[in-house]
N, C-alpha and C positions, 0 to 999 in steps of 0.2 A: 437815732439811726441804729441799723440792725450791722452784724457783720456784711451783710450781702451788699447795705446801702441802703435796703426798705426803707422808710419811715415806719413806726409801729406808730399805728393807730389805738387809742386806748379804750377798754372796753364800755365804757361811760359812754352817755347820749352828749354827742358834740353838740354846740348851740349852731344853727343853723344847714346842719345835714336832715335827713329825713329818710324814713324806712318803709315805702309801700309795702304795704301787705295786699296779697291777690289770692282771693280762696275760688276753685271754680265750682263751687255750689251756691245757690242762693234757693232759700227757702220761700213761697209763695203759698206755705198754707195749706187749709184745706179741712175735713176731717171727714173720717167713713164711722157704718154701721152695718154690719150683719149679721142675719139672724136666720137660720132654717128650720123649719118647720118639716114635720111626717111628709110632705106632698107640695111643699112650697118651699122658698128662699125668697127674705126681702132684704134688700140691699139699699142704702140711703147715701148720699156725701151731700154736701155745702155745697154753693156755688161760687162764692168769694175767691175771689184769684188777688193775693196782695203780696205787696216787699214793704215792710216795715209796716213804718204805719200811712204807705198805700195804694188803694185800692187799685188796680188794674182793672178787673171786671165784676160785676155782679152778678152776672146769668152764665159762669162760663160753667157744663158740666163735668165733672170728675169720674163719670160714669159711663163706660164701653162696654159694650157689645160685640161679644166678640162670637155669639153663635145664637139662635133663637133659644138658647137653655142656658148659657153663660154670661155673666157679667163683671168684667173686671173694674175697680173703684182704685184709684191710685190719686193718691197727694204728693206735694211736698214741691223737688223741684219740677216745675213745667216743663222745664226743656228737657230731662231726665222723661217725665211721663210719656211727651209728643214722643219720642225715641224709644221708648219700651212701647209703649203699646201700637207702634206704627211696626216695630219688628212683628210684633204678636202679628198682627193682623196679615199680614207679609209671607209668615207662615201658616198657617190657617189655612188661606189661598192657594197654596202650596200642597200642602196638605189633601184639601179638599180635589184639588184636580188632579194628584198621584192616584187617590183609593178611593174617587167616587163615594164620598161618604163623609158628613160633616164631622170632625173631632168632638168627642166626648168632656162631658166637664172630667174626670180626672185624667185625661191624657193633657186636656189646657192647662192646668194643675202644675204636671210632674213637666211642661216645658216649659212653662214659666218660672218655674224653679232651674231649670238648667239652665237657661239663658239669663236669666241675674247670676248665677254659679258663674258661667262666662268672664263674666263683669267685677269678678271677687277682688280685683287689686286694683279695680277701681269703681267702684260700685254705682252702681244709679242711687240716686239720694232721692230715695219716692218709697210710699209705705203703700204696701198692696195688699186688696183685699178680694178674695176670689168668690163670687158665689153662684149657684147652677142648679142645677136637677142630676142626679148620678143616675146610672143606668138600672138602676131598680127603680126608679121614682120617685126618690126622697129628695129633700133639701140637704145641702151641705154645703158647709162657709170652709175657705183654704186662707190662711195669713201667714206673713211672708216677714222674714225678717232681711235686713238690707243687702246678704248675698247668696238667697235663695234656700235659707232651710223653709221647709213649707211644713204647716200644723194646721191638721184638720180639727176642728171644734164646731160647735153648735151655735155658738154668738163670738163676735168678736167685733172689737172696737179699734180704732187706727188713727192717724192723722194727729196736728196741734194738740186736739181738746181730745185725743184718746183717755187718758186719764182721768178725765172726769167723763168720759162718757161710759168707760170700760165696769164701773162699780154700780152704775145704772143697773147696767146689763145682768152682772153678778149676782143682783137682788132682785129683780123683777122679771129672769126667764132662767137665770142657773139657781134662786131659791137658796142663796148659799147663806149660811150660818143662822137658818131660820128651821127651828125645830118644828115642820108639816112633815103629816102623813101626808103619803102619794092620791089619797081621794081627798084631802086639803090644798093640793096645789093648783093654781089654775090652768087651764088646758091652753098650752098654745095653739092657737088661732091664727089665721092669716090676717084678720081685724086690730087681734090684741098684737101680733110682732109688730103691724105697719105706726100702731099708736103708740106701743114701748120705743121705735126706733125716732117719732114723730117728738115725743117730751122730752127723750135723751139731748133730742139737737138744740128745742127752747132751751134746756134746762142752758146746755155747753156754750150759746150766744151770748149770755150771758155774764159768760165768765174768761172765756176766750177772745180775742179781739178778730184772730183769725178765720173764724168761722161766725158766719154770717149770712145775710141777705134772704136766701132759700134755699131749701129743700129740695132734692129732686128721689125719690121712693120707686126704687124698682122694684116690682112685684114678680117673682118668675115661677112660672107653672109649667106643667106638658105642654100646654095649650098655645103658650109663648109669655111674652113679658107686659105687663099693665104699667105704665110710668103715671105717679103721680106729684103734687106739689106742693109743700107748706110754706107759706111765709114767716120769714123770721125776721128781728131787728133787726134796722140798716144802719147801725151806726156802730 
C-alpha cells in the first residue's frame, strides 16, 4: 500500500490481467510503378487487396483517375486511400466548376501534397504515386512520402514490394552504375516502359505475398488513358 492507500501495482506482467493493444492503421497491401516517358506516362498497381495472410479481393484497382491526363496509384491502408482520394476528387469538382477549366497535372501535384501536409499528426498510411502529362506534353511521375513532401522523378516504385521493384527500375530505364554511352542506351519507348513496368510486377509476385493476382497498366497520352492487363500468380 502507498501513503494515499493505492495498492501499487508492480511493473511485471501479472498472471491473468491482459493488455489490448489498438493500432488505427491496418495495412492491405498493394504495390505501384511509374514510369514517363518524352510524350507518355505509364502507371501500373496490383490488384490484391489483403490483411495478413488474407485475401479480401483480387480485381480491386489501386488506380484513379482523377482528370483525362492524371492518375493517382495509392496502396496501403484502404480506408486511408477511399478517404484521400475521395477528398481529391471532391476538389477537382470544385475546382473545375470555380475556373471552368480542368486542373493540371502539377497543380494535382502540389495539392495533394498539401492535403496529406494537412494530415501531418496524423497521417494517412497510403504510399502515392502521381503520374500525368505536364503542360508542355511530357510524362512526369510525382511520389509522395507519408506527410506530403512530393519528388518529381522519371521512374518511381512504391507500395509492399517497392524494394524490389524500385532496383528494377534503377537498372533497366535509370541505366544506373552501367558504363553506356548515351547512343548505347535503349530509347524509352511507350512499348519498352509498359513491359519494364509488366516484368517488374512478375518479377515482385514472386517474392511478395502482397502483391498479386493482376495487373492493371495505365497508359497516359494527350489523347487520353489506354488501360491494360497482365495476369500474375494467384497464390
Amino acid at each position: 500500500m502507498s501513503r494515499l492507500g493505492f495498492e501499487q501495482f508492480p511493473d511485471y506482467q501479472v498472471p491473468g490481467m491482459k493488455h489490448p493493444d489498438f493500432s488505427p492503421y491496418e495495412s492491405n497491401g498493394g504495390s505501384i510503378v511509374a514510369i514517363a516517358g518524352d510524350d507518355f506516362a505509364v502507371i501500373a498497381a496490383d490488384t490484391r487487396l489483403s490483411s495478413g495472410y488474407n485475401i479480401h479481393s483480387r480485381t480491386q484497382s489501386k488506380l484513379f483517375k482523377l482528370s483525362p491526363q492524371t492518375v493517382l496509384g495509392s496502396t496501403g491502408c484502404w480506408a486511408d486511400t477511399l478517404s484521400l482520394t475521395g477528398s481529391m476528387k471532391v476538389r477537382m469538382q470544385s475546382y473545375e466548376h470555380t475556373h471552368l477549366r480542368t486542373m493540371t497535372t502539377e497543380a494535382v501535384a502540389q495539392m495533394l501534397s498539401i492535403a496529406m501536409y494537412n494530415r501531418r499528426f496524423f497521417p494517412y498510411y497510403v504510399s502515392n504515386i502521381l503520374a500525368g502529362i505536364d503542360n508542355e506534353g511530357k510524362g512526369v511521375v510525382y511520389s509522395y512520402d507519408p506527410i506530403g513532401h512530393c519528388e518529381k522523378a522519371t521512374y518511381r516504385a512504391g507500395g509492399t514490394a517497392g524494394t524490389l521493384l524500385q532496383p528494377v527500375l534503377d537498372n533497366q530505364i535509370g541505366h544506373k552504375n552501367m558504363n553506356l554511352e548515351d547512343a548505347d542506351k535503349i530509347k524509352l519507348t511507350k512499348d519498352r516502359a509498359v513491359s519494364v513496368a509488366s516484368d517488374t510486377f512478375i518479377s515482385a509476385a514472386e517474392r511478395d505475398i502482397y502483391t498479386g493476382d493482376s495487373v492493371l497498366i495505365n497508359i497516359i497520352t494527350k489523347d487520353g488513358i489506354e488501360v491494360r492487363t497482365l495476369s500474375l500468380r494467384k497464390d
